[in-house]
C-alpha positions in Angstrom: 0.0 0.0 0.0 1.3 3.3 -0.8 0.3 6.5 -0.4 -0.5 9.1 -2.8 0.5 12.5 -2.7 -1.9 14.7 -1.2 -3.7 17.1 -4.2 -6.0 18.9 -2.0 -5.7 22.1 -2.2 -5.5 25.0 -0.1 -9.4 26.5 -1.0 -10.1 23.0 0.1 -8.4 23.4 3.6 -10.0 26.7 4.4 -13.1 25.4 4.2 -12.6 22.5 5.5 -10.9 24.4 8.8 -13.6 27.1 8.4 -16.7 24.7 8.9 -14.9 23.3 12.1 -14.5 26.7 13.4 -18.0 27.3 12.8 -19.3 24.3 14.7 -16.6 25.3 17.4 -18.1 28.6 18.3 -21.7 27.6 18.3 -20.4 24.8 21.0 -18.6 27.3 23.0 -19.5 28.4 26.1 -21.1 31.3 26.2 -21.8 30.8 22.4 -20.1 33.4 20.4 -22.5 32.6 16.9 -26.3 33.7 18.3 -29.2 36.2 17.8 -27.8 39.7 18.7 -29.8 43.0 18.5 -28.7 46.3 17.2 -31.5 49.4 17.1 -34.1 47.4 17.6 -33.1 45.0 14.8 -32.6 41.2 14.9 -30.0 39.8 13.4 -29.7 36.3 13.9 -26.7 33.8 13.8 -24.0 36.3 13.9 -20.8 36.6 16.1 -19.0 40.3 16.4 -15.6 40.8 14.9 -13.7 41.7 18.4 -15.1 38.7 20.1 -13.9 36.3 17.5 -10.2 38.0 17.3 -10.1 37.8 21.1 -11.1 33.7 20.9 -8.9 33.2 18.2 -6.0 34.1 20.1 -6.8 32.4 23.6 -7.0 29.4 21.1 -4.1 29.7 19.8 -5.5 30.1 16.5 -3.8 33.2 15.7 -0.4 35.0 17.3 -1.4 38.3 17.1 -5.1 40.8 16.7 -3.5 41.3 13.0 -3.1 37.9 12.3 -6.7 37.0 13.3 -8.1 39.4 11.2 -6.3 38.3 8.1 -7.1 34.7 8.9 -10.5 35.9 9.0 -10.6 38.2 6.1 -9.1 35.2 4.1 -12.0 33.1 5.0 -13.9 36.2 4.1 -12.3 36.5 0.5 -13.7 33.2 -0.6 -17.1 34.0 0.3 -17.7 32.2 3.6 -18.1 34.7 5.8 -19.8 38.3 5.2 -20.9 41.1 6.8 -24.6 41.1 8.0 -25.1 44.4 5.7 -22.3 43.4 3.9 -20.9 47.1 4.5 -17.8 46.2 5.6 -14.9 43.7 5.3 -13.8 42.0 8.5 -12.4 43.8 11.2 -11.0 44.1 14.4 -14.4 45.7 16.1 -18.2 45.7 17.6 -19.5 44.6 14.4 -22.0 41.6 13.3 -20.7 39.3 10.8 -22.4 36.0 10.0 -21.5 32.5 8.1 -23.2 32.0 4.9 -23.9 28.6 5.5 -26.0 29.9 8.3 -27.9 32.3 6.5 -28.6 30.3 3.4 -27.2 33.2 1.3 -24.9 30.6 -0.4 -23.7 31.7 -3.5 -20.8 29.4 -3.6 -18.8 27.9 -6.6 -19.4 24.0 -7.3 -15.6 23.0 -5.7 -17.0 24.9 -2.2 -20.5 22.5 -2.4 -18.9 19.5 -3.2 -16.3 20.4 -0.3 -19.2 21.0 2.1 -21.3 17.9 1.0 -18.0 15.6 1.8 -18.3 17.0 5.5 -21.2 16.7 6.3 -21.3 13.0 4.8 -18.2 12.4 6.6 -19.7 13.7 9.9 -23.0 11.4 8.8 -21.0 8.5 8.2 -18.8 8.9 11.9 -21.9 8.9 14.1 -23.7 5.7 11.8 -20.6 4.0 12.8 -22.1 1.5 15.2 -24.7 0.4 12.6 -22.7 0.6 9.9 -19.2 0.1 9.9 -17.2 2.0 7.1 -14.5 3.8 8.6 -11.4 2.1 10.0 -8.2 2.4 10.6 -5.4 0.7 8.8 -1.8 -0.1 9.9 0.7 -0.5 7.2 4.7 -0.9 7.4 4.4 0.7 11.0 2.6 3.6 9.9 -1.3 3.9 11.0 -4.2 5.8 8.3 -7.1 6.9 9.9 -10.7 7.2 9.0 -10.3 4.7 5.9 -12.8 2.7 3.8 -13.3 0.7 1.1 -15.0 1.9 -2.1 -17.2 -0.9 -2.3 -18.7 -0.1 1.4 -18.8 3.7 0.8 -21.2 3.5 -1.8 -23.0 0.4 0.1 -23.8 3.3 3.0 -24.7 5.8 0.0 -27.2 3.5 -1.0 -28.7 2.2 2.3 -29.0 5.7 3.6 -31.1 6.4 0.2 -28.3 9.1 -0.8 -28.4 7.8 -4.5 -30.4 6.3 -6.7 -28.1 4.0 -8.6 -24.5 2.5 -7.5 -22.9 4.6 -10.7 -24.0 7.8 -9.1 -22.0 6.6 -6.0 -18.7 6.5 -8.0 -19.1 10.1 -9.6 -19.2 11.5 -5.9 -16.6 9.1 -5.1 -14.3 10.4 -8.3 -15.8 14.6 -7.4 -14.4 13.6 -3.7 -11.2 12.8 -5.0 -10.9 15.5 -7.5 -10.8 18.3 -4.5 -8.9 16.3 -2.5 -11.4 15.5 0.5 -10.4 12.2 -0.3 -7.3 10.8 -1.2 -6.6 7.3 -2.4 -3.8 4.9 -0.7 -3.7 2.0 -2.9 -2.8 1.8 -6.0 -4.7 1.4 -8.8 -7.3 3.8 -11.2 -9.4 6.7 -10.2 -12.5 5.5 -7.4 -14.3 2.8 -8.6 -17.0 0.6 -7.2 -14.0 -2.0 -5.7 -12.1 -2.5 -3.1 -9.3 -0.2 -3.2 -8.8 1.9 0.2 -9.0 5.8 0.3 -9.2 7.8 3.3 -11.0 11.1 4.5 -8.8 13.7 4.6 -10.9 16.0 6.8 -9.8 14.5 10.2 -6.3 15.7 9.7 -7.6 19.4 9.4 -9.4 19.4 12.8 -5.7 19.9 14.4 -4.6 22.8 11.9 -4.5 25.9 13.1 -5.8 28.7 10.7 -3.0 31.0 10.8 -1.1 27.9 9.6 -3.5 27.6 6.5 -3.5 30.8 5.7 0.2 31.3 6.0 0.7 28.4 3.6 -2.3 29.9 1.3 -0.1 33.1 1.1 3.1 31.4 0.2 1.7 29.1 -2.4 0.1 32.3 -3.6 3.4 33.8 -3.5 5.0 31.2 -5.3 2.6 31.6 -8.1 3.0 35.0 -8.3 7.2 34.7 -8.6 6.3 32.1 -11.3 3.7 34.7 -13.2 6.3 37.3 -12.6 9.6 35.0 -14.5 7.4 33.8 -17.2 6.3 37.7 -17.7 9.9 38.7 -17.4 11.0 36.3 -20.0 8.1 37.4 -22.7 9.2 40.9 -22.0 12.6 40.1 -22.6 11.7 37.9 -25.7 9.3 40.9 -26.9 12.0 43.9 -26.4 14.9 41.3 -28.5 12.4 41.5 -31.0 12.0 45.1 -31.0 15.6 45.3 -30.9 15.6 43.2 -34.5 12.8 45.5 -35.7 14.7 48.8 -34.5 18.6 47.9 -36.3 16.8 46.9 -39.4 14.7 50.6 -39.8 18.1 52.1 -38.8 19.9 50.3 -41.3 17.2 51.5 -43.8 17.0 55.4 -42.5 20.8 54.8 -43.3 21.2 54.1 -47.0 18.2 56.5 -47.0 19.9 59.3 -45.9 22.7 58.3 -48.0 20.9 58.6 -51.0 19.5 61.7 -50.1 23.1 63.0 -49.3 24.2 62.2 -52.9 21.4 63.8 -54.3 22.0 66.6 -52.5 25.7 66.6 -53.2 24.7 66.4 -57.1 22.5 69.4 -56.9 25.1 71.7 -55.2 28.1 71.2 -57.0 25.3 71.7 -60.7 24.7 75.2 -58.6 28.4 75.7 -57.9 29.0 75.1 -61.8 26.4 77.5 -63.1 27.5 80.0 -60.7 30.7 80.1 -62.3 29.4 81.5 -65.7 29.9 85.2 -66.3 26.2 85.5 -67.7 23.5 83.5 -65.7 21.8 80.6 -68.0 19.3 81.1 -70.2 20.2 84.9 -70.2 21.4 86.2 -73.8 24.0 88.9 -73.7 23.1 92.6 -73.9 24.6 93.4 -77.2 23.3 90.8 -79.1 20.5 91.4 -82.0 16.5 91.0 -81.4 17.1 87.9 -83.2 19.1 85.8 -81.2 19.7 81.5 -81.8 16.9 79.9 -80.3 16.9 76.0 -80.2 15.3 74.2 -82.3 11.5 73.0 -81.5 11.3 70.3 -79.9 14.7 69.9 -78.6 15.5 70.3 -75.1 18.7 71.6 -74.8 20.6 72.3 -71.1 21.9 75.6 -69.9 25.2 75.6 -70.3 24.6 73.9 -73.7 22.8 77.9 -74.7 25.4 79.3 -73.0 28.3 77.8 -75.3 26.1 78.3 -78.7 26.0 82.6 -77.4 29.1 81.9 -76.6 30.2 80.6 -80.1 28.1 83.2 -81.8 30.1 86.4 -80.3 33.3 84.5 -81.1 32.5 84.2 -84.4 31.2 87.5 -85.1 
């Protein structure tokens, strides 16, 4: 028999830790969950803020006021707990906050149902115990596993307590159990079936946890994601700005022979105006002394300006 890793996860353990703390305070004495009034108003099933920091550290639940309320507020961000009015997140004063399992106002994801409706079969399933036997424990190479069962027998209690209709329906809870990690199998083989493989309840070990424990290991899994978010970010930034690096030498080495070619077109044009400049008589001008019937081209033959120049040129030589 070996033992799996365990996959629950830590959504799974708050609840799991915050249903236990819920059942604690109704047992204690006084109670601190009960009907309080405020301005003539009844609100019912609620604890106050203060009270619940001040038991959570005479528990030893928390090591500090700051550390209960964020143990609380954690419980808080996953929707278990909420503020009567829901004005307020939780804090560390005289005001009413309730459990939503209390108040029917629900709202919870399928993961958070399925968590709940393991508990409360598991809690079921621990007081049927002396009529029907499905919880054990098992000893294995010196190591003991508590509240274990066979598959086989935990869908025979699902169908002799009228929980399901057919033995099938049995192993999809079985297989949704195992998928948040309420349950976790120990011997090998394939996902639950309707056989006699052992698993074993995974709830018993969180009645010892402490909650600032949870949430502490919440936060640094949490962390851990977020460094892992933050590397694979750095690496498609640094992959992006390579790539914009590429993209940026190639347009400079285009602006470059760019500018080059503008430079010797530039150079072309001054050194033609440096050459025309050099005439005594500007182009296309005829001299003064020259008759009203000076050479003209021919039509339709473009000739350049110093090409005129040289035919006035020729004409006063030859005069």
């Amino acid at each position: 028999m070996a033992q799996n890793t365990d996959s629950r996860s830590r959504k799974t353990d708050l609840v799991i830790t915050s249903e236990y703390l819920r059942l604690r305070l109704y047992f204690e004495q006084p109670p601190l969950i009960k009907d309080r009034r405020y301005h003539a108003r009844l609100y019912q099933k609620c604890f106050i803020g203060r009270e619940v920091v001040d038991w959570l550290i005479e528990h030893l639940e928390a090591s500090d006021r700051i550390m209960a309320v964020k143990c609380v507020r954690a419980l808080q961000d996953i929707g278990l707990i909420h503020h009567v009015c829901d004005d307020h997140v939780f804090k560390d004063q005289m005001l009413f906050y309730r459990f939503r399992r209390d108040d029917g106002s629900g709202g919870f994801d399928k993961e958070i149902q399925l968590i709940f409706q393991a508990i409360d079969l598991y809690n079921r399933i621990l007081a049927d115990q002396k009529k029907f036997v499905v919880l054990q424990d098992i000893q294995y190479n010196d190591q003991v596993f508590k509240t274990c069962f066979l598959a086989r027998r935990f869908v025979d209690w699902l169908v002799v307590n009228a929980e399901i209709q057919s033995r099938d329906e049995g192993v999809e809870i079985g297989k949704a159990f195992l998928r948040t990690g309420v349950i976790k199998q120990l011997s090998p083989g394939p996902s639950f079936q309707d056989d006699n493989l052992y698993y074993q309840f995974t709830v018993e070990d969180m009645k010892s946890c402490k909650l600032m424990n949870v949430v502490n290991t919440s936060d640094s899994d949490n962390n851990n994601n977020n460094n892992n978010n933050n590397n694979n970010n750095k690496n498609n930034k640094q992959s992006t700005a390579s790539t914009q690096n590429d993209a940026t030498q190639k347009r400079n080495i285009v602006r470059f022979y760019d500018d080059m070619a503008k430079f010797q077109i530039n150079k072309s044009k001054e050194m033609n105006r440096r050459r025309y400049s050099s005439f005594e008589t500007p182009p296309n001008t005829p001299p003064s002394h020259m008759d009203n019937n000076p050479i003209s081209p021919r039509p339709g033959i473009k000739y350049k300006p110093f090409v005129i120049h040289l035919l006035f040129k020729l004409q006063q030589y030859f005069r």
